[in-house]
C-alpha positions as CSV (number, residue, x, y, z in Angstrom):
1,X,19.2,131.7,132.3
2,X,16.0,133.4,131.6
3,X,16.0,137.5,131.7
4,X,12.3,138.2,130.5
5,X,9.7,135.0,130.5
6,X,6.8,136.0,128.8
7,X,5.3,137.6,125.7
8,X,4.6,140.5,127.8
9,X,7.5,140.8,129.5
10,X,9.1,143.4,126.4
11,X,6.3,145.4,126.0
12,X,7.0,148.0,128.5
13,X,6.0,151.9,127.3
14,X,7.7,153.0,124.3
15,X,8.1,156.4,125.4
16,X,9.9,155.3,128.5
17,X,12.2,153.0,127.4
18,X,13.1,155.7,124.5
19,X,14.1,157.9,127.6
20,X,15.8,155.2,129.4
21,X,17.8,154.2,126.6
22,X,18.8,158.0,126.1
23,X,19.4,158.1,129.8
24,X,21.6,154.8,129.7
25,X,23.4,156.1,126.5
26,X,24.6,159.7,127.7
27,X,25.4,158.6,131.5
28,X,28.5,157.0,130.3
29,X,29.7,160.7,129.9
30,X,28.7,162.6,132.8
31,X,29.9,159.6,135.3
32,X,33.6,159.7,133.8
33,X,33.4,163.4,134.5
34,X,32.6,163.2,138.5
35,X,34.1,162.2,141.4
36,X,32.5,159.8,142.9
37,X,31.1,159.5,146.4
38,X,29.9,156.0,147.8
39,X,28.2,156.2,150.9
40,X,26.9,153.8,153.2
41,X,24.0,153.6,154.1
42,X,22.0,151.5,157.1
43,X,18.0,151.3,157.8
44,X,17.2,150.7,160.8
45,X,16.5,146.9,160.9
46,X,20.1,146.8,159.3
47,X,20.2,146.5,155.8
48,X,23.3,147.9,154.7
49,X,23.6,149.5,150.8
50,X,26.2,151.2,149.2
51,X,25.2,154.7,147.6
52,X,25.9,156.6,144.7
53,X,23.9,159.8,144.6
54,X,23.7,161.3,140.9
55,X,20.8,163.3,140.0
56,X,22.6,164.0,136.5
57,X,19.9,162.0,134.9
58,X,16.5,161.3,136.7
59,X,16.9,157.2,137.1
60,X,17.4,154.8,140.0
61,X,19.4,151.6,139.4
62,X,19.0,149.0,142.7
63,X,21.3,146.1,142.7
64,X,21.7,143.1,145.2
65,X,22.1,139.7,145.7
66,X,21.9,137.2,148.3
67,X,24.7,134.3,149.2
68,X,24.1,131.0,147.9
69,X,23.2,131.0,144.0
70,X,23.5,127.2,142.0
71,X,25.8,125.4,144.3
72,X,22.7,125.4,146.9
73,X,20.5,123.5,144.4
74,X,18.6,120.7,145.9
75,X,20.6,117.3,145.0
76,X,18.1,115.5,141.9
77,X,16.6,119.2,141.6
78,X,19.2,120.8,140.1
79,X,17.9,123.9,138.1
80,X,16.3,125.2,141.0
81,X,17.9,128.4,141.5
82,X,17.5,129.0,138.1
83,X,14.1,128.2,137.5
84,X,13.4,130.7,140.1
85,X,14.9,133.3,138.3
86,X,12.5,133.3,135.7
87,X,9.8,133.9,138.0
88,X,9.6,136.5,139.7
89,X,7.7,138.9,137.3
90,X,5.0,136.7,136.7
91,X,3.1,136.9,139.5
92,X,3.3,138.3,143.3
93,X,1.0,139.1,146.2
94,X,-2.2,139.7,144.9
95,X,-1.2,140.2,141.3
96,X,-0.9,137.6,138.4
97,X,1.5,137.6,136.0
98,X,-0.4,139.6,133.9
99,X,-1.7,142.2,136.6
100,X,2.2,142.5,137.6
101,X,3.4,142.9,134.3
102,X,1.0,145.7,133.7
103,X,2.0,147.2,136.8
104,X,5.5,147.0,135.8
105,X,4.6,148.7,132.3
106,X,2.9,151.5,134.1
107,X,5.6,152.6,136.0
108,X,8.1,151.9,133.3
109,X,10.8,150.4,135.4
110,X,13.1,147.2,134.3
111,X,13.8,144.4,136.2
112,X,15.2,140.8,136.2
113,X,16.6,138.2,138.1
114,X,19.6,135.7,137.4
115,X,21.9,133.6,139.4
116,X,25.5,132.1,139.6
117,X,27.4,129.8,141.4
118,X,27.3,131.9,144.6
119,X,24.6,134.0,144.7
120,X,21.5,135.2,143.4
121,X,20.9,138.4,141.8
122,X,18.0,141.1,140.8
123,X,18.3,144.4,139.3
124,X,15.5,147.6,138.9
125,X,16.2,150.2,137.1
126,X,13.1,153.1,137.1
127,X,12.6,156.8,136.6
128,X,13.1,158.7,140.2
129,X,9.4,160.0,139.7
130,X,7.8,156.5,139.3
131,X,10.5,155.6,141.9
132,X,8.2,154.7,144.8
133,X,5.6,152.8,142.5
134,X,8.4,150.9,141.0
135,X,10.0,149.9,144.3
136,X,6.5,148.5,145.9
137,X,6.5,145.8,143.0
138,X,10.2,145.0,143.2
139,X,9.4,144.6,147.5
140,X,6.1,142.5,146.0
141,X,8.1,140.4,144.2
142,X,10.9,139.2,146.3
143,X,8.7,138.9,149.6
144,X,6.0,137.5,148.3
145,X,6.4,135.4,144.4
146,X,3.3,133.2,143.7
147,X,5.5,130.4,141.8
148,X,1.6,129.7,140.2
149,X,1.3,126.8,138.0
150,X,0.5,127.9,134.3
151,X,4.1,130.6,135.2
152,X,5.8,127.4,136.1
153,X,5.1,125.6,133.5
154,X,5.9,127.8,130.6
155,X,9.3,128.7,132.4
156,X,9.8,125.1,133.3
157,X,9.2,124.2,129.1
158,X,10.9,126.8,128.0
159,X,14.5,125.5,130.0
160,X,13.9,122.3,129.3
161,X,14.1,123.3,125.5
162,X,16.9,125.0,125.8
163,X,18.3,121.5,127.7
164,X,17.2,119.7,124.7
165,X,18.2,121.8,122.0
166,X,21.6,121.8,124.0
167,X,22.2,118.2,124.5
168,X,23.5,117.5,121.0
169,X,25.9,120.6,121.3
170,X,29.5,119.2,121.6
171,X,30.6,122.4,123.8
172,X,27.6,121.9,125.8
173,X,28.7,117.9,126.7
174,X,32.3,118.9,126.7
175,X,31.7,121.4,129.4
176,X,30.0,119.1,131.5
177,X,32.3,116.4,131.6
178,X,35.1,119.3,131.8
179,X,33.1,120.7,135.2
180,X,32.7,116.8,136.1
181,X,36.3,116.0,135.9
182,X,37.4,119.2,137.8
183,X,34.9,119.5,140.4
184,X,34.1,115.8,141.1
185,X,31.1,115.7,143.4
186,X,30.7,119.0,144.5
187,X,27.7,121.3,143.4
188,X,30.2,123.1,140.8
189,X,30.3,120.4,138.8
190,X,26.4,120.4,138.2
191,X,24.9,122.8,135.4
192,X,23.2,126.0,136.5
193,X,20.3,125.1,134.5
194,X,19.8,121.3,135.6
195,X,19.0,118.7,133.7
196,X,15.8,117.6,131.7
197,X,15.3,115.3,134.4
198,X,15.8,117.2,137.4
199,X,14.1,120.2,136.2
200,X,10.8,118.4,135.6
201,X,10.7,117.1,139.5
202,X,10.8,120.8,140.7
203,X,7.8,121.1,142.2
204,X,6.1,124.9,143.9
205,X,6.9,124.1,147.3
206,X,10.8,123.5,145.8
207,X,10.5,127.2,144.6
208,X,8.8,128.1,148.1
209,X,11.3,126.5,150.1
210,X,14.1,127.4,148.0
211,X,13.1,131.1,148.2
212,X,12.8,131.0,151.8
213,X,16.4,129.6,152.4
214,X,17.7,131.8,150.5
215,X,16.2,135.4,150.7
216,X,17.0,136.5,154.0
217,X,18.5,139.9,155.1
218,X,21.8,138.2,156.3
219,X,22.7,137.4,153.6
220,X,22.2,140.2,151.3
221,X,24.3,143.1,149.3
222,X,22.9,146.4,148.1
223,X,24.2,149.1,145.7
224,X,21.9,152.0,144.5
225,X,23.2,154.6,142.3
226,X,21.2,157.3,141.1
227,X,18.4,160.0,142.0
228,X,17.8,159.2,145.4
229,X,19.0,160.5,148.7
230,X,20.8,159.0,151.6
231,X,17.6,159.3,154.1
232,X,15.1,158.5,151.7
233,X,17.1,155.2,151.0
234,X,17.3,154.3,154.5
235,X,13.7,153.8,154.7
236,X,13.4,152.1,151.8
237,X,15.5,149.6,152.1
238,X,13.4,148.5,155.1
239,X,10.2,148.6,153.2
240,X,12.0,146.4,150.5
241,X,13.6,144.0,152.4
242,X,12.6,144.5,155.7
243,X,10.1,141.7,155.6
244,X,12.9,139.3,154.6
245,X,13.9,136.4,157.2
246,X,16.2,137.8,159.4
247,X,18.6,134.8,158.2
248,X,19.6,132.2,155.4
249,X,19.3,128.7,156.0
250,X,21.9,127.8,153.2
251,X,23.7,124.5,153.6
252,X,27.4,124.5,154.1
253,X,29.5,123.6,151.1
254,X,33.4,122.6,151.4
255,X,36.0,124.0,149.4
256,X,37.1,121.8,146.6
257,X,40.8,121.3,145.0
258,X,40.8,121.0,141.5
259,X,41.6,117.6,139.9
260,X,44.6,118.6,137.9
261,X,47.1,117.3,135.6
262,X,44.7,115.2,133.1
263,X,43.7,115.8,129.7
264,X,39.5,115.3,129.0
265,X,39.1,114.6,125.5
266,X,35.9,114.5,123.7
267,X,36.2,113.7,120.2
268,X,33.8,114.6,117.3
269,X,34.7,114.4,113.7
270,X,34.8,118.6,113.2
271,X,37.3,121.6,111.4
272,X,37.8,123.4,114.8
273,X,39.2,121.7,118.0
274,X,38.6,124.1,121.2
275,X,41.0,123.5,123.7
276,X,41.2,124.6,127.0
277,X,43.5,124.8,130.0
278,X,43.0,124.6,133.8
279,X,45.9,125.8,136.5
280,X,45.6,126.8,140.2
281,X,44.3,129.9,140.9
282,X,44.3,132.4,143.9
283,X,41.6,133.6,146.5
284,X,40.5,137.0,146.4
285,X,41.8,137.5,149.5
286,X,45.2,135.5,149.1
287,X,48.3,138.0,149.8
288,X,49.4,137.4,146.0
289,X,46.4,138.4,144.8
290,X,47.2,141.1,142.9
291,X,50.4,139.4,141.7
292,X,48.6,136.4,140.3
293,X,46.3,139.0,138.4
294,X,48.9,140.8,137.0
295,X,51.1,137.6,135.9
296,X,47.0,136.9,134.4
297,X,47.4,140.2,132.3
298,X,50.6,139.0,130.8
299,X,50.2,135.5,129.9
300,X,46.4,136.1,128.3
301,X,44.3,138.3,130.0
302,X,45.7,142.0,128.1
303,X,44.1,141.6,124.5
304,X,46.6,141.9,121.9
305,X,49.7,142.3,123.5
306,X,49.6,139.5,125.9
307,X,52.1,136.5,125.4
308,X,49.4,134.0,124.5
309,X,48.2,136.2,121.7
310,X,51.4,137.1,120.3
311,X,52.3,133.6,120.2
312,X,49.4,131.3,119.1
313,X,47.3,134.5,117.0
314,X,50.3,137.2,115.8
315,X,53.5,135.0,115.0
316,X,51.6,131.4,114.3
317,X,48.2,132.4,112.6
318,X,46.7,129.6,114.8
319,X,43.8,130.8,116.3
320,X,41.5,134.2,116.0
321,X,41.6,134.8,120.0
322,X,43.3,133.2,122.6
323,X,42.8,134.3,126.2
324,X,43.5,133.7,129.8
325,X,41.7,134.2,132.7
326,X,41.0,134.3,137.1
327,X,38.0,132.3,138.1
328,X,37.6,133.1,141.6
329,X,34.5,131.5,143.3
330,X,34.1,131.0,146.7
331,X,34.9,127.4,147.0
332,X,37.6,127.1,144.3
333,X,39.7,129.2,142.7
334,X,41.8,128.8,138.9
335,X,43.7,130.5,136.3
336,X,42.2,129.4,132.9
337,X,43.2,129.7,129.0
338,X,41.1,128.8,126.5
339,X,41.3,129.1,122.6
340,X,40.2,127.4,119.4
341,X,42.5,126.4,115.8
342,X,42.1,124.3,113.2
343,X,41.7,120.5,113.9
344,X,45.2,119.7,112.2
345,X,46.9,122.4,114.0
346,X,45.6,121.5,118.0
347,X,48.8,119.8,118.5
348,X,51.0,122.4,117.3
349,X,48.6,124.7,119.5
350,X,48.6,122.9,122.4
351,X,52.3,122.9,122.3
352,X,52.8,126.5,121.5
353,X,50.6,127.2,124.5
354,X,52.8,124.5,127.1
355,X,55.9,126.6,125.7
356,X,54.7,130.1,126.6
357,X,53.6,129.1,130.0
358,X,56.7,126.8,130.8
359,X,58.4,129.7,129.9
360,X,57.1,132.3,131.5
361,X,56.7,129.4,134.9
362,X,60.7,129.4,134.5
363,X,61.8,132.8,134.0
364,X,59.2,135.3,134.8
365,X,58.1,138.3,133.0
366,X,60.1,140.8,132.1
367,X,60.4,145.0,134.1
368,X,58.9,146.1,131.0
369,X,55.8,143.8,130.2
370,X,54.8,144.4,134.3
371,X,55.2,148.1,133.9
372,X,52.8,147.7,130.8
373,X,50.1,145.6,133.0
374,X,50.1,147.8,135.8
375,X,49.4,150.9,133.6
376,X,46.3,149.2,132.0
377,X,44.7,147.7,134.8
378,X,44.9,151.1,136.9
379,X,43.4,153.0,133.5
380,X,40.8,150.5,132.7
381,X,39.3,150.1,135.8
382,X,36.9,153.3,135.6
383,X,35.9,151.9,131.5
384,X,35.4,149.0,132.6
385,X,33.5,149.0,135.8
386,X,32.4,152.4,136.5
387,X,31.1,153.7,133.0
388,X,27.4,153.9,133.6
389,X,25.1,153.4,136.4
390,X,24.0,149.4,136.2
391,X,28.1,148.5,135.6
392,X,28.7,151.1,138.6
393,X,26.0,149.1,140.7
394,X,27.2,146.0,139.9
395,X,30.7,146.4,140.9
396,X,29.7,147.9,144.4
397,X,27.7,144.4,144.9
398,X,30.8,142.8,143.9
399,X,32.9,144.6,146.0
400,X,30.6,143.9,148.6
401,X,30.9,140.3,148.1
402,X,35.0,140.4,148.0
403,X,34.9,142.0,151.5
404,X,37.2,144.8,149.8
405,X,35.9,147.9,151.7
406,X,34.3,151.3,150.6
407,X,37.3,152.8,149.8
408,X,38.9,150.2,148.0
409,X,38.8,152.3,144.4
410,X,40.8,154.6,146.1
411,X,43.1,152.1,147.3
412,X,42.9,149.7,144.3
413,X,45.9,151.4,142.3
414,X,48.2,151.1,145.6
415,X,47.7,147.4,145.8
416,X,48.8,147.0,141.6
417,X,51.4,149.6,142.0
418,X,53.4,147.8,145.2
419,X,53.0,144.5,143.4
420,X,57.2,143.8,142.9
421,X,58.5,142.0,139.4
422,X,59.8,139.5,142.2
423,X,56.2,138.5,143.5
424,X,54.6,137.9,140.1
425,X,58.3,135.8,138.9
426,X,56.9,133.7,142.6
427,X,53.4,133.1,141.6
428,X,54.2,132.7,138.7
429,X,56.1,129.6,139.4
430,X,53.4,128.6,141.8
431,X,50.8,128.8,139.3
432,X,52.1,127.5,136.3
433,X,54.6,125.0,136.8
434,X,51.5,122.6,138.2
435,X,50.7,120.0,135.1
436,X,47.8,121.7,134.3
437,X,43.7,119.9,133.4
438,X,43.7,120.2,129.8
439,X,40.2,119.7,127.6
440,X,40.0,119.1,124.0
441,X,36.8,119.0,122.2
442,X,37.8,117.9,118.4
443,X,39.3,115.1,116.0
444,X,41.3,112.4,118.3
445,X,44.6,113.8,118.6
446,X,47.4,111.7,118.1
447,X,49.0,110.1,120.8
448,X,52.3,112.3,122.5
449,X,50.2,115.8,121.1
450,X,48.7,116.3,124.3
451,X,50.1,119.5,125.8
């Protein structure tokens, strides 16, 4: 996905981004020392954001993102969304790329633009005193992007490159057909960045029409964290995104089941075989939940003391990491493990791996091992999502998303703690005795090695 999409695009002041980086590096320390206080806040044509207030350090961070993302790629234009992305500092309103990217050098604020699956995302991050500069280019830029041609047509090259470059990588065609076989026909099954082909019939009224389906306000999440106050938001958030369509016009997309129990094999003549797994997983909002993460934590999510990695890494030597993981989107939902070994040991690997999960299927883990979990996914939370302003942002939008509440990091520890060894022995049966989608990008292996 393209971040910054022009030779200009990194030369923003020295001296700022010498205090920004300064900024970025110490705010770490004063966050983890403060409570801290979301508010919500809601402008007066209704655009809700989620506050943090800190005037420890003199920087704004803005967050959002609007519903859809990827899976609302035109069909034969996929790449859409993400050819978008790469757009919208070059050019907006009366500006140019290069007369916006001055402009954004001048006020020394950061921004960029990516996208998922489900949803489309920007970030700004300025200094509070060039605050209302900054925020007049980032309200330029999503209301009004100019998509002009020579922009276009560098971005468009540039992606298709990477396509190119890409289409000889055996991960890269392994994924695909891996996406393929799970997803079938749905949009998940397409890659974010399109192909060579459908990324060369995107044409500026795609990028028009695409942006005006998708930027409108009802649709739309907002976290701010930083120098700014509650009032002062409120306004801006109207002069931002007030000009937005009031609503979407997103397709609708079905949920999809994954197409489990088969293995996808796609055999080149290398050392390493990669290997992956694909189980059921759980919605965010499913009442086991919290179960199926913690069961996650056991089997391969906790790095270095997780089952998976004592097994196939500490005891076995097989491979340097193995992990596990929840992949919640809002269509589809799975519990994945992925590693990589030696070609002549992916049999052993793949059975080591259908051993530990049989096993732990079968008889659940053990009081001590869910005590463990519990402990580390209460104390990593603030380390992991709350240790500087853009990771703090980011997880109110994603809170946001989840429907969780504003409270929920007060809650959060509740929900792990009442989680019984009972509930995770349950889903963990669920889960994990379904014949799982297995991938295997290596040698051929020999018939009966499939895990």
């Amino acid at each position: 996905m393209p971040v910054s999409n022009s030779a200009h695009a990194n030369t923003i002041n020295l001296a700022i981004r010498l205090l920004l980086g300064l900024i970025f590096l110490v705010l770490p320390v004063l966050t983890a020392s403060a409570a801290m206080n979301i508010q919500e806040v809601k402008s007066d044509k209704g655009i809700t954001a989620w506050l943090v207030e800190d005037y420890t350090v003199p920087i704004v961070t803005v967050r959002f993102v609007f519903d859809g993302g990827a899976s609302q790629d035109p069909t034969g234009k996929e790449g859409t969304a993400n050819l978008m992305a790469g757009l919208f500092d070059e050019g907006a309103g009366e500006l140019d790329s290069d007369a916006f990217q001055i402009k954004l050098d001048d006020v020394g604020a950061e921004m960029s633009f990516e996208e998922t699956r489900d949803g489309f995302y920007g970030t700004m991050r300025m200094l509070a005193e060039k605050r209302d500069d900054a925020l007049g280019l980032l309200k330029l830029a999503i209301e009004e992007p100019r998509f002009d041609p020579a922009p276009v047509e560098r971005i468009r090259a540039q992606i298709i490159s990477g396509i190119e470059s890409n289409a000889r990588n055996p991960e890269t065609i392994a994924q695909a057909k891996w996406r393929k076989a799970l997803y079938g026909d749905h949009p998940y099954a397409n890659p974010e960045n399109g192909t060579k082909e459908s990324v060369a019939a995107i044409t500026q009224d795609d990028l028009r029409a695409f942006h005006k389906a998708m930027f409108g306000r009802d649709g739309l999440h907002v976290a701010v964290v930083g120098a700014i106050d509650a009032e002062t938001l409120k306004r801006k958030l109207d002069e931002i995104f007030g000009g937005l369509p009031e609503k979407q016009q997103l397709r609708p997309l079905a949920d999809v089941d994954l197409k489990l129990g088969q293995t996808v094999e796609v055999n080149y003549d290398q050392p390493q075989t990669s290997l992956q797994w694909a189980f059921p997983g759980v919605a965010r909002d499913a009442s086991d939940f919290y179960a199926a993460a913690l069961l996650n934590e056991i089997l391969g999510g906790q790095a270095y003391t997780s089952r998976l990695y004592q097994e196939v890494r500490e005891k076995r030597g097989l491979a340097y990491g193995v992990s596990s993981s929840l992949v919640d989107r809002r269509h589809s939902a799975m519990l994945t493990v992925g590693t990589a070994t030696r070609s002549e040991r992916a049999a052993e690997t793949l059975k080591i791996v259908r051993d530990v999960v049989q096993r732990l299927a079968t008889e659940g883990p053990t009081d001590q091992e869910l005590a463990a979990v519990k402990k580390n996914l209460i104390g990593a939370y603030a380390i992991n999502n709350l240790d500087s302003s853009s990771s703090i942002a980011n997880t109110l939008v994603e809170l946001q998303l989840d429907r969780l509440g504003i409270d929920y990091i007060q809650r959060r520890s509740a929900y792990i703690n009442g989680v019984t060894l009972d509930e995770v022995k349950a889903v963990a049966k669920k889960l994990l005795s379904v014949d799982p989608a297995i991938l295997v990008v290596g040698p051929a292996l020999a018939t009966g090695g499939k895990g």
